[in-house]
C-alpha positions in Angstrom: 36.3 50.3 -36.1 39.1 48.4 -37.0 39.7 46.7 -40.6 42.2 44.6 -39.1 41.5 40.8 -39.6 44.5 38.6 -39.2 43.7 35.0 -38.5 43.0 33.4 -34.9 46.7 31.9 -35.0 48.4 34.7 -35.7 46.2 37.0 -33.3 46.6 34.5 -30.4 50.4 34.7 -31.7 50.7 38.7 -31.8 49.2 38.5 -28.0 51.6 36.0 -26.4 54.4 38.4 -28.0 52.2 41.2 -26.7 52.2 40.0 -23.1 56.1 38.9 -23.2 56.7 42.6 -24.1 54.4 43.8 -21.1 56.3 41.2 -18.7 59.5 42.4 -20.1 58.5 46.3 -19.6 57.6 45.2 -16.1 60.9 43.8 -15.2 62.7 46.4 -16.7 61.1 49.7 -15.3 57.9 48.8 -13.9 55.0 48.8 -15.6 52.9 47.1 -18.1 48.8 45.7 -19.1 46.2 43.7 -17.1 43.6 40.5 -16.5 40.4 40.1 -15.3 38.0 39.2 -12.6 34.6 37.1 -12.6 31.1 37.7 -10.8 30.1 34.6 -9.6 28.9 34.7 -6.2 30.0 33.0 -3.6 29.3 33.6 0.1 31.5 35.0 2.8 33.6 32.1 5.1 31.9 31.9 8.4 34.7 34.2 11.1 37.7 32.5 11.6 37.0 29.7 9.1 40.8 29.7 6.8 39.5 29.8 2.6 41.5 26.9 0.7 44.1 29.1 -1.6 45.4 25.8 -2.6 45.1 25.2 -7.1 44.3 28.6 -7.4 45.7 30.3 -10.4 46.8 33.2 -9.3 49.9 34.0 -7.0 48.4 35.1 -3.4 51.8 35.0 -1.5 52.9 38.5 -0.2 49.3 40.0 0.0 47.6 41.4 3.4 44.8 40.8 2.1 42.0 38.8 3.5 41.1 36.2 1.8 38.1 34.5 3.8 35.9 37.5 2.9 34.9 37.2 -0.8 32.2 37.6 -3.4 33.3 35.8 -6.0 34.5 32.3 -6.5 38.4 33.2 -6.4 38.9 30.1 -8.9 37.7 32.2 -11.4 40.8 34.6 -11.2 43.4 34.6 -13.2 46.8 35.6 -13.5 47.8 38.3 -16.4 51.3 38.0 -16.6 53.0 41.1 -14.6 53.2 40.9 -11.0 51.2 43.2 -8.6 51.8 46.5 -9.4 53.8 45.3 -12.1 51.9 47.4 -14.0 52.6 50.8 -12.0 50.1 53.3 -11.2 50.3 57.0 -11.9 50.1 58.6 -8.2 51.5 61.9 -9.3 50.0 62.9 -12.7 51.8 66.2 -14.3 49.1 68.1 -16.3 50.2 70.5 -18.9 48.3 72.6 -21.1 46.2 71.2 -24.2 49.0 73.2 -26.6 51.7 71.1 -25.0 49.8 67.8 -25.3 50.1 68.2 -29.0 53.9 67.9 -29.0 52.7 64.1 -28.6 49.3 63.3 -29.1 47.5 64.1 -32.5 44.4 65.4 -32.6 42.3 62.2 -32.6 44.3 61.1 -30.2 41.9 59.1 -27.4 41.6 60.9 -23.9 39.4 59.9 -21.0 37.4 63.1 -20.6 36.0 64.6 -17.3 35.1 67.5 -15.5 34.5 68.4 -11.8 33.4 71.8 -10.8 34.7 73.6 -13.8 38.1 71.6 -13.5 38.2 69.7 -17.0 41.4 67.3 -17.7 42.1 64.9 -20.5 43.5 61.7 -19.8 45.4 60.3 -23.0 44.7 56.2 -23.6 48.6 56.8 -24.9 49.6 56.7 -20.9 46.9 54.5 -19.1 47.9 52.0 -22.0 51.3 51.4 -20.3 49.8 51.7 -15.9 45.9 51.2 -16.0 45.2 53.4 -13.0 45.8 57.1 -11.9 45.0 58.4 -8.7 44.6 61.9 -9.1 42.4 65.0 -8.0 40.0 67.0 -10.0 37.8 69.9 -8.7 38.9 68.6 -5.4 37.6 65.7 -5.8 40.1 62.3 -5.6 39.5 60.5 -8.1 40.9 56.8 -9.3 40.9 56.5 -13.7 41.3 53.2 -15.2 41.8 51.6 -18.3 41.4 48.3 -19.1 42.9 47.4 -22.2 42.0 43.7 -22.6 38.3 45.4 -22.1 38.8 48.5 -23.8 36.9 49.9 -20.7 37.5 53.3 -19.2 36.0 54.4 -16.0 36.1 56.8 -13.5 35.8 56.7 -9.7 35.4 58.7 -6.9 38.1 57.2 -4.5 37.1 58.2 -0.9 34.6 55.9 0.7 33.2 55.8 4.2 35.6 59.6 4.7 38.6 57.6 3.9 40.4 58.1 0.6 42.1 55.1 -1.1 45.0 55.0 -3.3 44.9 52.0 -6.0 47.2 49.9 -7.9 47.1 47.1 -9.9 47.5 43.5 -8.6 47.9 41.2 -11.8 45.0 39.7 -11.7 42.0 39.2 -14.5 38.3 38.1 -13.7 36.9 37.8 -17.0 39.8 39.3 -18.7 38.9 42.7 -16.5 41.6 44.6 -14.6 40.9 43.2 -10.6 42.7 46.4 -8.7 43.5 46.5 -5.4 43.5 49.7 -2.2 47.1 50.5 -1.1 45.0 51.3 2.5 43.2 47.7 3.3 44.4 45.4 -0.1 41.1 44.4 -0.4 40.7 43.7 -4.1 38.2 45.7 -6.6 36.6 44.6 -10.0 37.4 47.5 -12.8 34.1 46.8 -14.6 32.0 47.3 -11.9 33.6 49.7 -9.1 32.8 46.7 -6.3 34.8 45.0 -3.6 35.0 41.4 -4.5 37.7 40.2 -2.0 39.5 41.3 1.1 37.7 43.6 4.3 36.0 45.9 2.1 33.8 42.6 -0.1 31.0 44.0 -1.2 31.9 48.5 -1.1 30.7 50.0 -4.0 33.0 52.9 -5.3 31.0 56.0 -6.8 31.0 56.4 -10.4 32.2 59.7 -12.3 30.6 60.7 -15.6 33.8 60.4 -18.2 34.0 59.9 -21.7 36.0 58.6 -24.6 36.9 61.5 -26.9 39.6 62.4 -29.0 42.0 65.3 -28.2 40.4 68.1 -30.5 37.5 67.4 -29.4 38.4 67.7 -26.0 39.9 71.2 -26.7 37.3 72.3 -28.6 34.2 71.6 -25.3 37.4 73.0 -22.9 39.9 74.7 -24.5 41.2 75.8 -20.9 41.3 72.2 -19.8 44.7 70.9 -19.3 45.9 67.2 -20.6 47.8 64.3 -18.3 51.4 64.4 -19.5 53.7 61.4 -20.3 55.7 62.9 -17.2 55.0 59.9 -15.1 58.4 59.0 -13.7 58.7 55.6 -15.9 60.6 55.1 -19.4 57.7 54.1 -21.4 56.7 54.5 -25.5 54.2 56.2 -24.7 51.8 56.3 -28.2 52.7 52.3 -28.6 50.3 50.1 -28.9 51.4 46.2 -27.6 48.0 45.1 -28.4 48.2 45.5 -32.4 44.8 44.4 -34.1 43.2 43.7 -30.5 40.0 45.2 -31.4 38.7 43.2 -34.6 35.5 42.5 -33.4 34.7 38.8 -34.3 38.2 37.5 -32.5 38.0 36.0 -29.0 38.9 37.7 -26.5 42.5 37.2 -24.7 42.4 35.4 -21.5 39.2 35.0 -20.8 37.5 32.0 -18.8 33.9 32.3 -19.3 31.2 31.8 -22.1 31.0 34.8 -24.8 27.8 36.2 -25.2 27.0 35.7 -28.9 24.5 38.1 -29.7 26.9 40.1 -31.0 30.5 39.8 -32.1 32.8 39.8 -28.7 34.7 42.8 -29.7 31.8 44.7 -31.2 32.3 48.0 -29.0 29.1 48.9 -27.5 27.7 52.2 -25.5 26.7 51.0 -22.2 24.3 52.2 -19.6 22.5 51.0 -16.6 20.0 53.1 -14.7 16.9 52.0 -12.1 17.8 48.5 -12.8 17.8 48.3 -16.7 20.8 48.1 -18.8 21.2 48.4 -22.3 23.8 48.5 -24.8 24.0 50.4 -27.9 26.2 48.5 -30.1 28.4 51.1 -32.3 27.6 49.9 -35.7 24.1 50.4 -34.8 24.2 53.9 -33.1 26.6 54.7 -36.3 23.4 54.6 -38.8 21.5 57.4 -37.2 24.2 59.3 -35.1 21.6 59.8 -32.4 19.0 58.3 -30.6 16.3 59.4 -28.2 15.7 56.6 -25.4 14.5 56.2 -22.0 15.9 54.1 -19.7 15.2 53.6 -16.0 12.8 56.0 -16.4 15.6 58.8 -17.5 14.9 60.2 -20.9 18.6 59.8 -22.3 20.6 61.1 -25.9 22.5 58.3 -27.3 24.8 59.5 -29.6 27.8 58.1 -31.9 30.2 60.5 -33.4 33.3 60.3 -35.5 37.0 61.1 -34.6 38.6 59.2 -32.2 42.0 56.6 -32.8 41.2 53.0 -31.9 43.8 52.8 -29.6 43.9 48.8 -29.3 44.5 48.8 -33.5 47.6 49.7 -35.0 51.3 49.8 -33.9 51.0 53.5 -33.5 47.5 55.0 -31.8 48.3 58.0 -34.4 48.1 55.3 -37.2 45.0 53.3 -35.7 41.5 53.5 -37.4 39.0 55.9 -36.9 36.7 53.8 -33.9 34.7 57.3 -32.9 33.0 57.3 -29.9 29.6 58.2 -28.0 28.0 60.3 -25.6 24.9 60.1 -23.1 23.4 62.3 -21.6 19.6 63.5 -19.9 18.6 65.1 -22.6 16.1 67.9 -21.0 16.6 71.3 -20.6 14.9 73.8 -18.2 12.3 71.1 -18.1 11.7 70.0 -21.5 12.8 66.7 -23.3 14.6 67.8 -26.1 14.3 65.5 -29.7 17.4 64.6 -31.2 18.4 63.5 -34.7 21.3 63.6 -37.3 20.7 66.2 -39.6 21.8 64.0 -42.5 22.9 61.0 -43.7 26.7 60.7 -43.0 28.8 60.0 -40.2 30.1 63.6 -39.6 26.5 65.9 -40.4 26.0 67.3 -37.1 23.5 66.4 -34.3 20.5 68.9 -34.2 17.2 69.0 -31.7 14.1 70.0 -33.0 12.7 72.2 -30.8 14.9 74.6 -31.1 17.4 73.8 -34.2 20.3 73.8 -32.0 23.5 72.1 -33.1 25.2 69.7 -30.4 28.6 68.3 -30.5 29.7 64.5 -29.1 30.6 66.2 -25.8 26.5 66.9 -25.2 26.7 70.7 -26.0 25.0 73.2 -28.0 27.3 74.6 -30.6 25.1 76.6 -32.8 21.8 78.1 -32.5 18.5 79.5 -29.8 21.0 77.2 -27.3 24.2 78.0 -27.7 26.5 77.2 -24.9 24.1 74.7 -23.3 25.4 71.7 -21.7 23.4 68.9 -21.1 23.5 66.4 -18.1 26.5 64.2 -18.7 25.2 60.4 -17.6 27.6 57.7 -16.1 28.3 55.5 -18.8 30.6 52.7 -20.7 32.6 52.1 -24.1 33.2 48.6 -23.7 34.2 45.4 -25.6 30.4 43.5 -26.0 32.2 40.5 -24.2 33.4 42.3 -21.2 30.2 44.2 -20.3 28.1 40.8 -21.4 30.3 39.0 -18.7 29.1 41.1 -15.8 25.9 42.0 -16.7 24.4 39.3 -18.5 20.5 40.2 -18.4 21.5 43.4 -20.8 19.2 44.6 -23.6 20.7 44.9 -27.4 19.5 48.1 -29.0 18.8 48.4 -32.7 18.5 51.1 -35.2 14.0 51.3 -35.2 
C-alpha cells in the first residue's frame, strides 16, 4: 500500500496536471486514461420516443449509438477528458517471451494474469496504463482486458455474445469514475465494473466474466514459466512504465471525478478483494486479509480461499511503477480438491511465510497452486474476482459485506 500522503490540494493539483498530460498524449499520438459510469436505473424510452441529450455532460455528437435505450440515468455520465477512443485500444497485441519482458518490466512489475486452455499470458499494468482495453485471443478464446485506472480495476471478458464477437474501445466517458467502453460493432456503450450494457441496442447484455488476476511478473513466471508477456509493441509512442497518476492510491483521498456518495465504511481507496457469487458479495479489504494471509470462507454457498500475498508494484504510486510501493495482491479460489475442502492458513506470522493446508501440509503460492508437499502441482479452481478501489466497487454494488480478520 502506498505511504504516499500529500495533502487534498496538492493531490487534486497533481491530477489536473495528470489529466492535462493524458489530453496532451491524446492529441499528440492517441492515447491516454479514463472516467466512469453510474448504475442508477432508469427505464427504456417507449419506441420511437427521442431521449433529451440536451445539459448532459458528456459530448454525444458523432456516436451511432442509440440513445433512447438505456439503463442508467445518462446525467450521471461524465466526461474524462480524452475524446472517444482518445485513449486507443490495443487490437493487435505482440506477445514475447517472459525473458524479453524483463528488458522492461522488473520483477514485481503488475501483470493481469490469465489462462485459457493451457494458453497463459501476462498483461503488464505498464501498457493498459496508457489504452485501458485490449482485444486479444487466448486459448482461442477472444477476449476484451481492461484497466481502469481511476478504479484500479482489472477485468477480463469474454467478447463474443449471442455468436458475434465485439471489438471495444474507449469512449471518454466515466460513470462513477469507471471506464464506460463502447463495441466497435453496434456502439452500444458498456460499464467496465460490471461487464453490462447500460446504453445503446445492446442495454442490458451481460459480457461473460474471465477468471484474471493481479500478480507481479516473477510470480507470473514462476506459476507459467512458458507463458508469454504482452509487449510495449503496440504501434503508439508511449512511456510505457510512467505512471501519470503519481500518489493516486493513498487510501483516505477522494476519489478523482467522481459524482456520487463514498461509502465510508472504509477509506475510498482502501484496495479491497472482491467477490460476488449466488447473490452475496463481499469484500476483503487488504489490510485485513494482510494479518492472516489466508482465509477460509464460503460464499454463495462456494467454499472459497481468500488469500493476500506480497510482491506486486502499486502501479497508481510513484512516478515510476519500478519505484512504487509494494501493494501485493490476492487470490480466490474453490478451495476443494478431488472432493474435499481443504483448510488453509499462514504458516507464520509475516507477510511472506508461505500459505499451507492442513490436511495435507501442502505449500500454495498466490497463484492458487501447490508448491511443495503430498500436492505438489495442484491447481485449484481459479474464481472470477476483483482488486478494486473500496469506492468503485461500493458505487456499484452497494449492499456488499465488509470482512474482518475473526
Amino acid at each position: 500500500m502506498s505511504t504516499l500522503s500529500p495533502a487534498p490540494a496538492r493531490t487534486i493539483a497533481a491530477l489536473a496536471a495528470a489529466t492535462a498530460f493524458v489530453i496532451v498524449a491524446c492529441t499528440e499520438t492517441g492515447a491516454d486514461p479514463s472516467p466512469a459510469p453510474d448504475p442508477t436505473p432508469t427505464p427504456t424510452l417507449a419506441p420511437g420516443a427521442t431521449p433529451d441529450l440536451s445539459n448532459l455532460r458528456i459530448d454525444v455528437s458523432g456516436w451511432k449509438t442509440d440513445f433512447s435505450k438505456t439503463s442508467i440515468d445518462l446525467g450521471e455520465l461524465l466526461g474524462g477528458g480524452p475524446p472517444k477512443d482518445g485513449i486507443p485500444a490495443v487490437d493487435e497485441p505482440v506477445a514475447e517471451s517472459i525473458a524479453a519482458a524483463r528488458d522492461w518490466l522488473d520483477g514485481q512489475s503488475p501483470v493481469i494474469a490469465l489462462e485459457i486452455d493451457g494458453a497463459a499470458r501476462a498483461y503488464p499494468l505498464a501498457v493498459l496504463m496508457w489504452h485501458e482495453i485490449v482485444n486479444d485471443t487466448l486459448g482461442n478464446v477472444p477476449i476484451v482486458v481492461t484497466f481502469c485506472p481511476l478504479c484500479d480495476t482489472a477485468l477480463v471478458f469474454e467478447r463474443t455474445l449471442g455468436g458475434t464477437t465485439y471489438d471495444f474501445g474507449t469512449t471518454g466517458n466515466l460513470l462513477f469514475s469507471d471506464l464506460v467502453m463502447y463495441d466497435r460493432q453496434t456502439e452500444t456503450w458498456w460499464q467496465q465494473a460490471t461487464g453490462q450494457a447500460i446504453v445503446g441496442s445492446l442495454t442490458g447484455a451481460m459480457l461473460t466474466f474471465v477468471p484474471a488476476q493481479i500478480i507481479s511478473l516473477d510470480q507470473f513466471a514462476a506459476a507459467w514459466p512458458d507463458g508469454d508477456v504482452v509487449s510495449r509493441k503496440t504501434g503508439f509512442m508511449r512511456d510505457y512504465g510512467r505512471n501519470p497518476y503519481i500518489g493516486y492510491d493513498t487510501p483516505d483521498q477522494q476519489p478523482f471525478l467522481f459524482d456520487g456518495v463514498v461509502d465510508g465504511r472504509i477509506a475510498p481507496k482502501e484496495r479491497v478483494a472482491t467477490v460476488d457469487l449466488g447473490g452475496e458479495q463481499v469484500a476483503y479489504p487488504y489490510t485485513e486479509l494482510r494479518k492472516v494471509g489466508a482465509t477460509n470462507e464460503t460464499v454463495g454457498g462456494i467454499d472459497l480461499l481468500v488469500m493476500w500475498g506480497p510482491g506486486v508494484n502499486s502501479a497508481l504510486d510513484a512516478a515510476r511503477i519500478s519505484d512504487s510501493d509494494d501493494a501485493g495482491t490476492s487470490g480466490v479460489f474453490e478451495r476443494a480438491v478431488d472432493g474435499r475442502a481443504l483448510t488453509f492458513r499462514r504458516d507464520g506470522p509475516d507477510a511472506d511465510d508461505p500459505i499451507v493446508d492442513d490436511e495435507t501440509g501442502s505449500t500454495w503460492s498466490i497463484t492458487g497452486r501447490a508448491t511443495a508437499g503430498p500436492l505438489l502441482g495442484t491447481q485449484l479452481t481459479p474464481v472470477v474476482h476483483g482488486d478494486h478501489f473500496w469506492f468503485a466497487w461500493a458505487a456499484f454494488s452497494p449492499d456488499t459485506k465488509i470482512w474482518t480478520t475473526p
